[in-house]
N, C-alpha and C positions, 0 to 999 in steps of 0.2 A: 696432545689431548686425545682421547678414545674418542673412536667416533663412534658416531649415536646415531640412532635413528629413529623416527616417531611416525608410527603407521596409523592416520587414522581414515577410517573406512566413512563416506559420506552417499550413503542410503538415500540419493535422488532420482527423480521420477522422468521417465522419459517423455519427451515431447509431445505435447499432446496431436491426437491425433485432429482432420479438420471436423469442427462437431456438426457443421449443414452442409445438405445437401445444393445443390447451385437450382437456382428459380426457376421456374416451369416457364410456358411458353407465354410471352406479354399478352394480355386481352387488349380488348378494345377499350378506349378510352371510358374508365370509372365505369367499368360494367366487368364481371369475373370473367374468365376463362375457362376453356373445358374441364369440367369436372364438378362448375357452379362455385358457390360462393367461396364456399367450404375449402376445396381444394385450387383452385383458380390462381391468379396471383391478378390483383388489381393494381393498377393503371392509375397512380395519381396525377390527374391534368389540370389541377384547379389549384392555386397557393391560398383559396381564402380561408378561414376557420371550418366552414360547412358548407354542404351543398354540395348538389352533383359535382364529381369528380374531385372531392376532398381526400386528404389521409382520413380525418375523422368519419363521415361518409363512410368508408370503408370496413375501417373500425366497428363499427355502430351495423354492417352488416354481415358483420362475424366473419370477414378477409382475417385470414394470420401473415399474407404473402404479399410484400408491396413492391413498386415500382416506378421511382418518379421520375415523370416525365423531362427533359433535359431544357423544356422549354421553363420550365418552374422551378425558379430560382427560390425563392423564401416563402415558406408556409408558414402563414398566420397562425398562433394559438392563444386563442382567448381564455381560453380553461383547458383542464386538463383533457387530454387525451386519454383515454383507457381502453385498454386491452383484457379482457376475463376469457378470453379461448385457452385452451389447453394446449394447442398443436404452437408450434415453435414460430413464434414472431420475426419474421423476417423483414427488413427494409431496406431496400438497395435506393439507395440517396440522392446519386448521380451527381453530388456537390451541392445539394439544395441544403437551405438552413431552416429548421426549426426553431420559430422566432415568438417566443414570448415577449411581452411588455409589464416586468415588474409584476408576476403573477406571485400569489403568495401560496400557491399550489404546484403539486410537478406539473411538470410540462407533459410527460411520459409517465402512465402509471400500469404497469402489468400486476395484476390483484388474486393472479392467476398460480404465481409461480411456472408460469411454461418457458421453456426456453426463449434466450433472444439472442437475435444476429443484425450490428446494424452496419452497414457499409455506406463509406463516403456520404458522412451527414455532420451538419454541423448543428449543437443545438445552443441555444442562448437565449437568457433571459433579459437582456437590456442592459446588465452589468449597474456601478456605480456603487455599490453594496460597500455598506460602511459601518461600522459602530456608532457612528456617531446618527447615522441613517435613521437605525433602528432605535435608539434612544427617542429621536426628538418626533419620530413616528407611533412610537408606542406599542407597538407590536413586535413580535417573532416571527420571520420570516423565515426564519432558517428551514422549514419542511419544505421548502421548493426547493425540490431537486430536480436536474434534466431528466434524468432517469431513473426509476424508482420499480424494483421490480419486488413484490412482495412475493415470501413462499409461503401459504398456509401449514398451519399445523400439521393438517394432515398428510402432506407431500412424501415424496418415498425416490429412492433413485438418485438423481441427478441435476441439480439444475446447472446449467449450461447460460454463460453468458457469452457470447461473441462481439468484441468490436476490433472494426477494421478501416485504419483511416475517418477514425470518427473525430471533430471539434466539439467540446465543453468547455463556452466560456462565458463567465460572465452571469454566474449563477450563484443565489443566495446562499444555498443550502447544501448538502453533500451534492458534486458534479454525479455520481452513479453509486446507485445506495442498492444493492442485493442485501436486502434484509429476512434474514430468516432467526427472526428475535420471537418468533412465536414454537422454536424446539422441535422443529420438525427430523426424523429420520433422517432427512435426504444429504447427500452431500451440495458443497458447492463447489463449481467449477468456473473459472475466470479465464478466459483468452484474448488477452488484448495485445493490440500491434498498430503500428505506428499513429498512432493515438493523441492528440492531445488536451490536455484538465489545465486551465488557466484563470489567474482572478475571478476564483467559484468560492464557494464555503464562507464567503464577507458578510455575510448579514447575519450571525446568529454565534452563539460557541459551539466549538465542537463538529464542524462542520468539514467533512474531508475530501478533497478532490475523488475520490474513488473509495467507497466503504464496505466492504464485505463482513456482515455477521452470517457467523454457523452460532446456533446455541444447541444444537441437538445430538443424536450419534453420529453423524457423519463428519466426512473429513470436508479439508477446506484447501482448493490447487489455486492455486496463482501463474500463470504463465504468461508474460509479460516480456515484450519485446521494441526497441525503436521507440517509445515514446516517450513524453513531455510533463512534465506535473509541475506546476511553477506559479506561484502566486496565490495559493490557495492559504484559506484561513487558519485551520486545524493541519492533520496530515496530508499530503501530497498524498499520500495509498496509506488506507489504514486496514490490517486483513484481524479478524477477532474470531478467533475460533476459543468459543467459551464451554464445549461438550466434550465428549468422549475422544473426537477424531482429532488427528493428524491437521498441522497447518502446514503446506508445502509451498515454499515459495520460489521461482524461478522466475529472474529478469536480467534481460541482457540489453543493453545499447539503450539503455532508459535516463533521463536527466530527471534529478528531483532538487527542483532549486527555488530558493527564497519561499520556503514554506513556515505555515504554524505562526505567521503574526497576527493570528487575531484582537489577541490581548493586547499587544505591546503598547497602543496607546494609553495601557495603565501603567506605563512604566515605573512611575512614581509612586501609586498608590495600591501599595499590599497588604491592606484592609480588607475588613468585609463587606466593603462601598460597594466593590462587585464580587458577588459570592462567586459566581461561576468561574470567574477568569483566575479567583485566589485561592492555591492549595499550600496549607501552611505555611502561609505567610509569606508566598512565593507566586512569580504570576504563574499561572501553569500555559506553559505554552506548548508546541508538536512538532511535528519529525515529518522528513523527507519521506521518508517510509518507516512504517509501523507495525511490527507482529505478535500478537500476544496469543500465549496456548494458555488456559486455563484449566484443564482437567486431566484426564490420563493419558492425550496425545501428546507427541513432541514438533517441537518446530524443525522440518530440515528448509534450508534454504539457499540456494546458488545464486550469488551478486556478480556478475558480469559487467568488463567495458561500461558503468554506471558512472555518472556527474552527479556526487551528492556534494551541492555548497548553497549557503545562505541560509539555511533554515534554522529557524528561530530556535530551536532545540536540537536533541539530536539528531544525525545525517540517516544513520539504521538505526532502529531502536525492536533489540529480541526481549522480550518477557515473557519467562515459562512460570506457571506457577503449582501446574500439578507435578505426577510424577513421572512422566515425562523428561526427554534430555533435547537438546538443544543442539543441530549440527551445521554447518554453517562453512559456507567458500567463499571466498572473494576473489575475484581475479580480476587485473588491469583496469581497475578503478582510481576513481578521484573522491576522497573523502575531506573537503577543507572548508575552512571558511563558514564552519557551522555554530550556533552559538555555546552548544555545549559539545558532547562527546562526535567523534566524528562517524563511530560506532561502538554502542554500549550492550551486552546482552546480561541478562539477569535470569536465572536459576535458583529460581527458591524453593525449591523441594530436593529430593535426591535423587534427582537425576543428572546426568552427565553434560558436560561443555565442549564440544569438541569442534573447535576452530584453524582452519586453514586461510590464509590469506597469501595471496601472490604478486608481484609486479602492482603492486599499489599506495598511490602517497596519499598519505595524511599529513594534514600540513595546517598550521595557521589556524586550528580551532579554538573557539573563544574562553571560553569554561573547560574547570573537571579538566578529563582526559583524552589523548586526541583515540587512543582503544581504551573499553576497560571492561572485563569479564568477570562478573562475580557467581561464584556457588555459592547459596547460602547455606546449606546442606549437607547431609555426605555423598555427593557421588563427586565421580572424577575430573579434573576439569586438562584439557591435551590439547597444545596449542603448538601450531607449524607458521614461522613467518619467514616466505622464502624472498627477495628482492624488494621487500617493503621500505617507503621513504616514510619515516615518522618524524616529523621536526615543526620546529616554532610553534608548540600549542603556547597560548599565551598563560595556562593559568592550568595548573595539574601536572602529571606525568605524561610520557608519550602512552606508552603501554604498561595500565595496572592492570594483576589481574591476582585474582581472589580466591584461594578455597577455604571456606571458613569452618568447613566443621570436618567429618573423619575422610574424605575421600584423598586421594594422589594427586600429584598437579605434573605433569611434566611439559615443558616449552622447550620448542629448538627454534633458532633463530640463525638463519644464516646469509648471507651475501644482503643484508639489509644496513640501511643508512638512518645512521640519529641526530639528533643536534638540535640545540636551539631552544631544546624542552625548558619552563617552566620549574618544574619537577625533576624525578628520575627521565631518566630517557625508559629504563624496565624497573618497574615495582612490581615484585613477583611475588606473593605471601602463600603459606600454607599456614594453617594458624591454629590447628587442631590437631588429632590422630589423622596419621598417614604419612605418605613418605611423597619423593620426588626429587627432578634436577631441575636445572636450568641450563642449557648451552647456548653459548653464542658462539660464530662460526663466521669467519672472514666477514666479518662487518663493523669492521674498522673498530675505533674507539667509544666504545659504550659506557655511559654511565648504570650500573645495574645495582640491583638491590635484592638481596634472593633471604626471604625468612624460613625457617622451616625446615629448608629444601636443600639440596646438593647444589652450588654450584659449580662448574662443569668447563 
């Protein structure tokens, strides 16, 4: 066989850098420190809702810089908390919990768009968030989110979220919602680390352990490390970059497991009994992790050392829909056990697909496909699977992947393992104008299926 080679170039972003500065010097007990209120950092020594020595206290006298006391274990929140300063919210936690009771408000509201940083803090709402909850209560609860950082319109630059060692659990609504659904300029930037989003998003649809909207010109960074997302209603991380920029996603050593069952107690019923949960005639369920580019950016994004299983839909789920391409690495991950694809990316315009995946098993996914890459378009779609386990999807192919209108498609596969598929082990199609191969390369006995295209 001629040997081949497939060079594809993946355009990601280096490490971000740290975005705060470390806290000034502690004041005196719920009183600021030099420089006054302004620049100071307050001394939280009270866990009640209000009054001397409160977080909210503090809050209410324009502190951006906190510091709880290690004596104060759980802070009361009766109502929400708000934040409207501009200079960058800082909370150093020291293992205290931010303790809602069943509030149908955030817990956290920044109204401000200013940066935030919260270390070693746990927030929760009371937990128990059910469908069945919010039925027989009558209401929508889903707007309670832990954290909820709004950008106004008019914001410009940057917004910068930092979590470090933070608990989200047990909350109705999105666990951490950066909402910039009003199209502002600015970009968004995410830094989260050993972090975890658990049984949050239960009382409403559509609710995701971690939500980032960009809708404006700016780009949208995800950097994500070491953490947890697991029991959530909607997506485990849902990032929506719906404007002109860039969706950049970067996660390494992050588990996203048994996510997106909010629906599924309508298992039965795919009516329009409940509008929200039925998308033709199907429930619409979500994904471990979720990225959607919608205008002239492209998604790139690096999946590292990652645990995606159980989640009611698919494990990654990429949808590009402008014209934009789509670039994408996997390395030494676990993608099984999910109800649909184990990872699916979709390209509906013409732009390019260009997937690398490494030392990673797909294994045992329920539906569909355990990969499956479609172009609906013309641009090119270039796919590299080097030490990959695909086997036992129950229902589909291991690896389909699609170029449906004029662009090239070429796939090299090598030192990878198959078996057990459904389906083809490789469904490879070209189905238009354009050319292309297919190789497989020391990896044993393949079932493969090549349309279009050279096999090789």
């Amino acid at each position: 066989m001629r040997r081949t080679t497939l060079a594809l170039t993946l355009a990601l972003t280096t490490p971000l850098a740290p975005l705060s500065a470390a806290a000034g010097p502690a004041a005196a007990p719920g009183h600021g420190g030099p420089g006054g209120p302004i620049h100071g950092t307050y001394r939280v020594t009270s866990g009640a809702d209000a009054g001397r020595g409160t977080l909210r206290a503090g809050l209410e006298a324009g502190y951006s810089r906190f510091e709880v006391a290690r004596t104060v274990r759980t802070i009361a929140v009766e109502s929400t908390l708000e934040y409207a300063g501009t200079r960058e919210l800082t909370i150093d936690g020291h293992g205290a919990t931010l303790a809602g009771d069943h509030l149908r408000t955030d817990l956290l509201h920044v109204t401000s768009g200013a940066d935030v940083t919260l270390r070693d803090l746990t927030l929760t709402d009371g937990g128990g968030w059910t469908m069945d909850h919010v039925a027989t209560d009558g209401e929508d609860e889903g707007s309670a989110s832990a954290l909820h950082v709004e950008v106004p319109a008019g914001a410009t630059g940057t917004v910068d979220l930092t979590l470090r060692d933070v608990t989200v659990d047990g909350v109705a609504g999105h666990g951490v919602w950066v909402d910039d659904n009003a199209g502002s300029a600015a970009s968004v930037r995410a830094s989260v680390r050993d972090t975890t989003v658990r049984d949050s998003g239960t009382g409403a649809f559509d609710r995701d352990g971690v939500r980032v909207d960009e809708t404006g010109e700016g780009d949208l960074v995800w950097a994500g490390r070491d953490n947890l997302f697991t029991g959530i209603g909607a997506d485990g991380v849902e990032l929506d970059e719906r404007g002109a920029g860039d969706a950049v996603a970067t996660s390494r050593g992050t588990a996203f497991t048994d996510n997106g069952t909010y629906c599924l107690p309508l298992a039965d019923r795919t009516d329009e009994e409940e509008l929200a949960c039925v998308e033709d005639g199907e429930l619409d369920l979500d994904d471990g992790i979720d990225v959607d580019e919608a205008d002239a950016g492209s998604i790139v994004a690096r999946v590292s050392r990652a645990t995606v299983t159980g989640n009611a839909d698919e494990g990654l789920d990429w949808d590009e829909s402008g014209t934009g391409s789509v670039v994408t690495d996997i390395t030494r991950s676990e993608l099984s056990g999910n109800r649909d694809e184990g990872f699916k990316t979709t390209e509906e315009d013409a732009g390019d697909v260009l997937v690398t995946a490494s030392r990673t098993r797909v294994h045992g996914n329920l539906a569909n496909d355990g990969i499956q890459l479609e172009e609906d378009a013309a641009g090119d779609v270039h796919v590299a699977l080097h030490r990959v386990e695909v086997t036992d999807q129950a229902e589909g192919d291991g690896v389909k992947v699609d170029e449906v209108d004029a662009g090239d498609l070429t796939m090299l596969v090598t030192r990878s393992v198959f078996g057990g598929n459904d389906g083809q082990d490789l469904d490879v199609k070209q189905a238009d104008e354009g050319a292309g191969w297919l190789a497989v390369v020391r990896s044993g006995e393949v079932d493969a299926k090549a349309k279009g295209i050279e096999l090789r």
